[in-house]
Backbone as a printed PyTorch tensor [residue, N CA C, xyz], in Angstrom:
tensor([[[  32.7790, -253.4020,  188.6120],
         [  32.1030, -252.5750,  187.6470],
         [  32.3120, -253.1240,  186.2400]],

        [[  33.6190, -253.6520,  185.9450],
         [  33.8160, -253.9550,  184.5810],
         [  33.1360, -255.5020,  184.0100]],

        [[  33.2040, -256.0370,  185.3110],
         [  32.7430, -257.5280,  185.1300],
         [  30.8320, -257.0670,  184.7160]],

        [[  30.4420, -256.1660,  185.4480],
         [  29.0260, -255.8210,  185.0520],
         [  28.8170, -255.3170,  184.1920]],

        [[  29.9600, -254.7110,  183.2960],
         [  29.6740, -253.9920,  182.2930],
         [  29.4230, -254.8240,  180.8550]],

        [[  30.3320, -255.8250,  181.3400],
         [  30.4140, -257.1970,  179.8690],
         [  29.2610, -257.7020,  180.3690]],

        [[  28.8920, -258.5390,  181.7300],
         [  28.2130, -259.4890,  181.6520],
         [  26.8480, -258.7230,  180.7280]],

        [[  26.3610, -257.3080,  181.1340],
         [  25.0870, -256.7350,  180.6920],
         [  25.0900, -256.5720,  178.9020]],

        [[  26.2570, -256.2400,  178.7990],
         [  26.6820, -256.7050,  177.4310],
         [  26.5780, -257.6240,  176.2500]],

        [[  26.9300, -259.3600,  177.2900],
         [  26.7070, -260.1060,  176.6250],
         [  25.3900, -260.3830,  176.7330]],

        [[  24.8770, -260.2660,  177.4910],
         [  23.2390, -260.6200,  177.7570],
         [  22.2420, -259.9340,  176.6990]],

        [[  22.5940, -258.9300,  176.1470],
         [  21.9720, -257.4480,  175.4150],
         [  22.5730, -258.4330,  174.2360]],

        [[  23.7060, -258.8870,  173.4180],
         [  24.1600, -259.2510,  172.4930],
         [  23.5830, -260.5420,  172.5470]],

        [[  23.2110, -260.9800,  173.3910],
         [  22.1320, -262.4780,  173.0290],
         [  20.7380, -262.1250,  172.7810]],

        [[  20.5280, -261.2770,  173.7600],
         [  19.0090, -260.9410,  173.2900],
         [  18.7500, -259.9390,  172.3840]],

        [[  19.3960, -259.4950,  171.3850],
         [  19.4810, -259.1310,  170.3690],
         [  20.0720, -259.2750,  168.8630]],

        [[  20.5350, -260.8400,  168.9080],
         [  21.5810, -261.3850,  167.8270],
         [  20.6250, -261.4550,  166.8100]],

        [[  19.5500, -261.5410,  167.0140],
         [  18.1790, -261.7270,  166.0860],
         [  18.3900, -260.0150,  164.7110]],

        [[  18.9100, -259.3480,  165.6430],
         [  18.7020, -258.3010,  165.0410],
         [  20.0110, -257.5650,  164.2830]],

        [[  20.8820, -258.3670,  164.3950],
         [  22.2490, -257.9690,  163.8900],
         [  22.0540, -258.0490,  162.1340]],

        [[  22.7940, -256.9130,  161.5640],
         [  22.5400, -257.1050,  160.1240],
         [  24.4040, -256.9250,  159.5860]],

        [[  23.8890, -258.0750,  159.5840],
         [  25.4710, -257.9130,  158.6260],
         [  25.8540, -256.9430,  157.5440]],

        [[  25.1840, -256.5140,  156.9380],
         [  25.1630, -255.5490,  155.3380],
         [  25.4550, -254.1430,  156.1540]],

        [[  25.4440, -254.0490,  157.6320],
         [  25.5020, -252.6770,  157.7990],
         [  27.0360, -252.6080,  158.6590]],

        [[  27.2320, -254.0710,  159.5920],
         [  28.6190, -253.8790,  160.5540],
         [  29.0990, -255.5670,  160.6750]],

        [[  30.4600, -255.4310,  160.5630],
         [  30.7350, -256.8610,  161.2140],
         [  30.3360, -257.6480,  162.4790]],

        [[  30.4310, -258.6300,  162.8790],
         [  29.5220, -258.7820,  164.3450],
         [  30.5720, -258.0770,  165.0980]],

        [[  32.2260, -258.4130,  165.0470],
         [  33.0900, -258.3260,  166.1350],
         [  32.9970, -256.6110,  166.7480]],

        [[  32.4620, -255.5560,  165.1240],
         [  32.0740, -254.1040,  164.8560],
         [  30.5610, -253.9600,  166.4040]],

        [[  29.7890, -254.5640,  165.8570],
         [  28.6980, -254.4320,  166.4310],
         [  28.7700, -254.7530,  167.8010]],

        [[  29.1730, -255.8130,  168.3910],
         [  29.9110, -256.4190,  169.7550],
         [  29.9710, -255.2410,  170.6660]],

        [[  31.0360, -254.8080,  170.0180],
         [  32.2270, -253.7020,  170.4910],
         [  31.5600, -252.3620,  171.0180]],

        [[  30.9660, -251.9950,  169.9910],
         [  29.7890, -251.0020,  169.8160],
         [  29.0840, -250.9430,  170.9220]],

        [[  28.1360, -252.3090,  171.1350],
         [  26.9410, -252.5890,  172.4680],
         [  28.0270, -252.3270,  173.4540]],

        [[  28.7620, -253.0970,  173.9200],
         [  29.7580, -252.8730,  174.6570],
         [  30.3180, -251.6270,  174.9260]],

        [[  30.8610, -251.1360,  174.3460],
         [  31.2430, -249.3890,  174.7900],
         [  29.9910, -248.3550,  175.1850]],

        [[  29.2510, -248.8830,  174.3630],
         [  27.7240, -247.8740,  175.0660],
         [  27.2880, -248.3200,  176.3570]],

        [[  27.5610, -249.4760,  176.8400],
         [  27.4350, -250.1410,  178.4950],
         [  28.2250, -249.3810,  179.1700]],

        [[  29.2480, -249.4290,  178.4590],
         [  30.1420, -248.8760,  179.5800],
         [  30.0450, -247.1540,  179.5190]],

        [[  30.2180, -246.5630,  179.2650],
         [  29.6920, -245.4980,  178.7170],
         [  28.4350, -244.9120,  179.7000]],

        [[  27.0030, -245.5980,  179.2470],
         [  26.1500, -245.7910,  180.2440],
         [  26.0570, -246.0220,  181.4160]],

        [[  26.9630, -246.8270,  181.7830],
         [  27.7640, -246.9060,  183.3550],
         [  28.5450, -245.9820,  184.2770]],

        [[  29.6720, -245.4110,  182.9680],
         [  29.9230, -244.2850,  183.5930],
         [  29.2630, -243.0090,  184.2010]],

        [[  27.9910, -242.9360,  182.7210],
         [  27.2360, -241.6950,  183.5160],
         [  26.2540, -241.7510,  184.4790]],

        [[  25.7700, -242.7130,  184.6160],
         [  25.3450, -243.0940,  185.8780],
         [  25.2660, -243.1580,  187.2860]],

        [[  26.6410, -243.1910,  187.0730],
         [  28.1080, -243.1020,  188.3760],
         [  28.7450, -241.7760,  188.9580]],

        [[  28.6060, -241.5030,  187.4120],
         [  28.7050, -239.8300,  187.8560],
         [  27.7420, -238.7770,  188.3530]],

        [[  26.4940, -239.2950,  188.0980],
         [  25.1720, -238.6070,  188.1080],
         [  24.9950, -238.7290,  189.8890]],

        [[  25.1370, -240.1400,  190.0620],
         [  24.5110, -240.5400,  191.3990],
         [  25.5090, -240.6110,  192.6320]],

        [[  26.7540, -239.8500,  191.8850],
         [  27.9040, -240.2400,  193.0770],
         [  27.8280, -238.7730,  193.9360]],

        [[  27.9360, -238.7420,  195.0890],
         [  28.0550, -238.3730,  196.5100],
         [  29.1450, -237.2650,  196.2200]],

        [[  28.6340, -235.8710,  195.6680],
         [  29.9830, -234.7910,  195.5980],
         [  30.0370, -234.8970,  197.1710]],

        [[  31.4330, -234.2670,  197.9660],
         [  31.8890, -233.5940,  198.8720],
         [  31.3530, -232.1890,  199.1620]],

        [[  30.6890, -231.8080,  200.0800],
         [  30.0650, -230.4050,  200.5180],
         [  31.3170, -229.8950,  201.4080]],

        [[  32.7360, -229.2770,  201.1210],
         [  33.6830, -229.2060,  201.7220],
         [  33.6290, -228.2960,  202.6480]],

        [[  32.4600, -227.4200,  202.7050],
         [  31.8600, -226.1570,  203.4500],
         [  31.1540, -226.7210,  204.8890]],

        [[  30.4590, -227.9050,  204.6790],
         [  30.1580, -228.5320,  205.5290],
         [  30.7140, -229.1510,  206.3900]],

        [[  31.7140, -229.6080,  205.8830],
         [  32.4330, -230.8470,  206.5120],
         [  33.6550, -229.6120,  207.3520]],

        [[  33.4530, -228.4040,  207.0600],
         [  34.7040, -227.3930,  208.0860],
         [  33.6080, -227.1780,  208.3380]],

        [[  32.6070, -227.1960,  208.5840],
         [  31.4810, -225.9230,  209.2380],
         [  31.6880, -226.9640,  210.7860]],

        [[  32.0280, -228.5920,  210.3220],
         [  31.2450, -229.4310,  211.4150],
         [  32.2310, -229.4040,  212.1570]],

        [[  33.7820, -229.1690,  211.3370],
         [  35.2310, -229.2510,  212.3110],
         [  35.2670, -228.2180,  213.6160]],

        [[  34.4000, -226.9010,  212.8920],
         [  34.2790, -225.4780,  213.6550],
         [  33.6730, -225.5970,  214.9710]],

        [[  32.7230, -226.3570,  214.4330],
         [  31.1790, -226.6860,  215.5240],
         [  31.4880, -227.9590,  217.0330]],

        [[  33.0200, -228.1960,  216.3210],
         [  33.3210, -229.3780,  217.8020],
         [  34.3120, -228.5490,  218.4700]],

        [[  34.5330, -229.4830,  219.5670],
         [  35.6230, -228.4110,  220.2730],
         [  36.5230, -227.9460,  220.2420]],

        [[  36.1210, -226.2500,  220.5560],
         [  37.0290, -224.9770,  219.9090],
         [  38.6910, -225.2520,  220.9040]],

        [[  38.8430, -226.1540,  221.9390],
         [  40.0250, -225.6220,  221.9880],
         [  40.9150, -227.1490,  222.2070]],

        [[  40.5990, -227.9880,  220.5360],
         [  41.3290, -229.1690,  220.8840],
         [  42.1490, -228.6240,  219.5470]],

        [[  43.4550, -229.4460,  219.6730],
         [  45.0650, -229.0300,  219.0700],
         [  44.7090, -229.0030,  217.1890]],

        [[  45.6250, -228.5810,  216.8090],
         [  46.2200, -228.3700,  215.2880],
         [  45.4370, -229.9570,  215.0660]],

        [[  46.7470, -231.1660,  215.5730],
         [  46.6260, -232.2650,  215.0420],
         [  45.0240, -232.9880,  215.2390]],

        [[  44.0440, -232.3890,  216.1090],
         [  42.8260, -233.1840,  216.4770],
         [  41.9790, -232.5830,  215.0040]],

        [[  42.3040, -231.1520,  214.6510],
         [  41.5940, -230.5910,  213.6620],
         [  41.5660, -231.6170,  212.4880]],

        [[  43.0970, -231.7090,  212.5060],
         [  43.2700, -232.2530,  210.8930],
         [  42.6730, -233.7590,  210.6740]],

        [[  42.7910, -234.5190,  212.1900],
         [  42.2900, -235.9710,  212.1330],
         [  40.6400, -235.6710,  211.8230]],

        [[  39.9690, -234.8890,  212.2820],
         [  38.7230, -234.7070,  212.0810],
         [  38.4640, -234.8590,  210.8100]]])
């Protein structure tokens, strides 16, 4: 994830060096900047599209197999 987060980074900071203004941020300022908004952007992304746990489900399915195997078969389930 982190290696994708620079490489998209530096790629965005090349194809945009055209547009860097010095009078407003240092480059190392501006860098940093693109960079944390990647990552940033990455994170919410990740969070948006990641797979919650339906924990209601996942006992509904423990319930639904067989009712008379032990303690320990439950918990491996």
């Amino acid at each position: 994830m982190s290696n994708d987060v620079i490489q998209e980074a530096f790629v965005q900071i090349w194809n945009n060096a055209s547009e860097f203004r010095p009078h407003i941020a240092k480059p190392l300022t501006w860098m940093t900047s693109i960079t944390r908004y990647r990552a940033l952007d990455r994170l919410a992304h990740e969070k948006r599209y990641r797979d919650p746990i339906d924990f209601d489900q996942e006992l509904n399915s423990v319930d639904a197999e067989d009712q008379s195997a032990s303690p320990e078969a439950y918990a491996i389930a």
